[in-house]
Residue, then its C-alpha position, 0 to 999 in steps of 0.5 A: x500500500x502507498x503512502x497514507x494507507x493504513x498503518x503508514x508512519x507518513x504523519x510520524x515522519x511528517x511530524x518530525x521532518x517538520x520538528x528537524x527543520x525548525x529546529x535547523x531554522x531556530x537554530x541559528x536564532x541568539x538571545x540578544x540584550x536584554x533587561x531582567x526585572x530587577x533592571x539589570x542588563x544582560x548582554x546577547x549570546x549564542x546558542x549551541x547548534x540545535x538549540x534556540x533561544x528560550x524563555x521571556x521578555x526578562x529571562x533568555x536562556x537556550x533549549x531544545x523545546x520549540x514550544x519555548x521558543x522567543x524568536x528575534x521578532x519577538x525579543x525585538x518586541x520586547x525591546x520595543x515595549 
């Protein structure tokens, strides 16, 4: 039977082909400036290849979760506000 039929591991590879590349786009991603709550300053830094920057407006760290990902545009928002 083709791909999609019954018992096809087509959506799991799917699934996952779609989680390597946005892992392989993420991944160049780095944390850049950013101030805490308390109002200190923290310089950018990278992240390791396959991991991205994570967390806050207030707190950036790197990981693997893409579900916690704080992509440019959005630490640019926080710049901003």
């Amino acid at each position: 039977m083709g791909p999609g039929g019954p018992g096809s591991s087509w959506p799991l590879a799917g699934t996952l082909l779609v989680a390597v590349a946005a892992s392989m786009v993420a991944g160049g991603e780095d944390c850049l400036w950013y101030v805490d709550r308390n109002g200190s300053w923290h310089p950018g830094f990278d992240c390791e290849f396959f991991t991205f920057c994570c967390g806050t407006c207030h707190q950036r760290y790197c990981c693997r979760d893409p579900l916690r990902l704080l992509t440019e545009r959005q630490q640019r928002h926080c710049l901003a506000f």
